[in-house]
C-alpha positions in Angstrom: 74.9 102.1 91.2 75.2 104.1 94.8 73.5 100.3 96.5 76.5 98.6 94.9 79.5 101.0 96.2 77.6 100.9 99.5 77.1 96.9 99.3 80.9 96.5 97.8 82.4 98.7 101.1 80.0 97.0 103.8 81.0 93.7 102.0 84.8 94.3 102.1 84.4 95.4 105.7 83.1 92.2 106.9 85.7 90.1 104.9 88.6 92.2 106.7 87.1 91.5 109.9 86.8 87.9 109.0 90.2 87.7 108.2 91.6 89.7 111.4 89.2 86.6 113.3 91.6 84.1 111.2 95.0 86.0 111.7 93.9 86.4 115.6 92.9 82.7 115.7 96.6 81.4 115.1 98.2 83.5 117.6 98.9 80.8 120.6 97.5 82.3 123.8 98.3 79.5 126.1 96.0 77.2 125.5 95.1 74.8 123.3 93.0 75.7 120.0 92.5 73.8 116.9 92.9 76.9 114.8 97.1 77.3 115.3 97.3 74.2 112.9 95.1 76.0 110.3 97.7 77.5 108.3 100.1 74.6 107.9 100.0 73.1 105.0 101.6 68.7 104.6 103.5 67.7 101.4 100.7 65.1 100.5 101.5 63.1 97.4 102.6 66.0 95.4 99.8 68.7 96.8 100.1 71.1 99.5 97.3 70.2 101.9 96.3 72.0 104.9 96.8 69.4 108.4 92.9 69.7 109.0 92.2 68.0 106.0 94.9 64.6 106.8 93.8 64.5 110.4 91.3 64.8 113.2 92.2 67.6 115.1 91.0 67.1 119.1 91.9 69.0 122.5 91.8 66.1 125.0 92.9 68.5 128.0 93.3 72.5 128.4 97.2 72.8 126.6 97.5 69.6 124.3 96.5 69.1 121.3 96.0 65.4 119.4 96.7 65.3 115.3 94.9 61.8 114.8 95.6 61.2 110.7 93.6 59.8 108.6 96.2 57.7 106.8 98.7 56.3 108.9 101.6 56.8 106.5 101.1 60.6 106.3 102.2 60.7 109.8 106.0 61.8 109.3 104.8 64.3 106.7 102.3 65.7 109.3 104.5 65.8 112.2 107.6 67.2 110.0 105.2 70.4 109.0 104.0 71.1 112.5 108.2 70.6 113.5 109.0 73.1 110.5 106.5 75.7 110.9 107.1 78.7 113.2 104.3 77.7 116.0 107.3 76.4 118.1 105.8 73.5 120.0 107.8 69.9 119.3 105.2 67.8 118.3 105.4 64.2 119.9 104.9 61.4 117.6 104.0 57.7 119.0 103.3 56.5 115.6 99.4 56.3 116.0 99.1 60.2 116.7 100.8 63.0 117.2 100.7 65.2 120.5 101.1 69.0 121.3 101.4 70.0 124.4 101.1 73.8 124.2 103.6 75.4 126.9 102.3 78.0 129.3 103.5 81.4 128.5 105.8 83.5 129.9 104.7 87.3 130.9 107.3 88.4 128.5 106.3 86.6 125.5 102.5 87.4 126.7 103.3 91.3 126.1 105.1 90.3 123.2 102.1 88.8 121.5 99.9 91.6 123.0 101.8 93.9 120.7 101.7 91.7 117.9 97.6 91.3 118.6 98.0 95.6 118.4 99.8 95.3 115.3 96.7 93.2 113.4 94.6 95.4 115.3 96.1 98.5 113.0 96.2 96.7 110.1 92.7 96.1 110.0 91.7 99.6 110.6 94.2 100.7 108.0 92.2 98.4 105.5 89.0 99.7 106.8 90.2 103.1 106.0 91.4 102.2 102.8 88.0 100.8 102.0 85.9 103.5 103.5 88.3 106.0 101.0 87.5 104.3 97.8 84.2 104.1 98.6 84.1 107.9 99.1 85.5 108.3 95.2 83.4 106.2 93.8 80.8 108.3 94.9 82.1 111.3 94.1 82.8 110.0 91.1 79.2 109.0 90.7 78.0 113.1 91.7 80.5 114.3 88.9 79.0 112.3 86.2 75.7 113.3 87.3 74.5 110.4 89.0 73.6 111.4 92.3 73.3 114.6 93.6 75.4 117.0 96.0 73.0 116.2 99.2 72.7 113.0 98.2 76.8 112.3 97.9 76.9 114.0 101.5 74.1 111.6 102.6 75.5 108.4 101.1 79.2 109.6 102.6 77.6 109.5 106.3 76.3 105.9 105.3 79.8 104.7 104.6 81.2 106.7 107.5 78.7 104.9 109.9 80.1 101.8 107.9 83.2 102.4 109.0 82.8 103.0 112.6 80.8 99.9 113.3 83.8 98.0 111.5 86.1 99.6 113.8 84.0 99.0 116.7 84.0 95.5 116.3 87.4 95.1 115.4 88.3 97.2 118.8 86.1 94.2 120.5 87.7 91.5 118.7 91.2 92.2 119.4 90.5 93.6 122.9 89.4 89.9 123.5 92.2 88.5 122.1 94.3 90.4 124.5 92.2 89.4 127.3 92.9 85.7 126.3 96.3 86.7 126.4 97.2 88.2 129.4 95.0 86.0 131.3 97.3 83.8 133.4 
């Protein structure tokens, strides 16, 4: 019972951080990364398919990217969902493939994602807060019906607690890196 709640909480921890890696990853810093196509999704014969699954995805030089489809005739569709989504890069179509060239930054739009990186940093913390509270009543829960004891509750809450400050740790270290990327000119 008490393993569980502790595995369920560790478990949820990890996933938040996971996704704070993924949320992080789209954020254009400059240069050119295979992940800012991730979440854009092509008008495929009916389905909604994500661009990495149409295409090969390759970073020839430091700020371009090359979108090299599979199928030829998915072209348009591919380069009208990159032109469509809010990545703000005009992707350059010479009917074989299509090419990104990622513009450098400018120090006011650096801050501006700096913030935003601040912004996902607080979110995850807020989730790793949330998690760390149910958790916590769950195993109160588990003392009031007798499961566990009183020392043992306060034991187990110092488990999660630890828990939760490794998770923040690490989420501290992943978004102070994304900065990093960032700012660097």
């Amino acid at each position: 019972m008490v393993k569980a709640i502790l595995d369920n909480a560790l478990e949820r921890m990890k996933k938040t951080e996971a996704a704070l890696i993924r949320e992080l990853g789209s954020i254009r810093a400059g240069r050119a990364n295979a992940s800012l196509l991730d979440r854009i999704e092509v008008e495929y014969y009916g389905a909604s398919t994500p661009v990495n699954q149409l295409a090969s995805i390759t970073i020839p030089e430091g700020r371009m990217l090359l979108v090299t489809p599979y199928d030829k005739s998915s072209i348009g569709d591919i380069e009208r969902a990159i032109y469509q989504s809010d990545l703000g890069i005009n992707p350059a179509n010479d009917g074989n493939v299509i090419r990104l060239v990622i513009p450098p930054l400018t120090s006011e739009r650096r801050k501006e994602l700096a913030k935003t990186v601040g912004k996902e940093n607080e979110a995850a913390k807020i989730s790793i807060r949330n998690i760390r509270r149910d958790a916590i009543e769950a195993l109160k829960k588990a003392e009031k019906n007798k499961e566990i004891t009183e020392d043992e509750l306060r034991t187990y809450e110092k488990k999660v607690q630890e828990f939760t400050d490794k998770s923040s740790k690490e989420i501290d270290k992943i978004t102070a890196d994304k900065e990093k990327e960032i700012l660097d000119v």
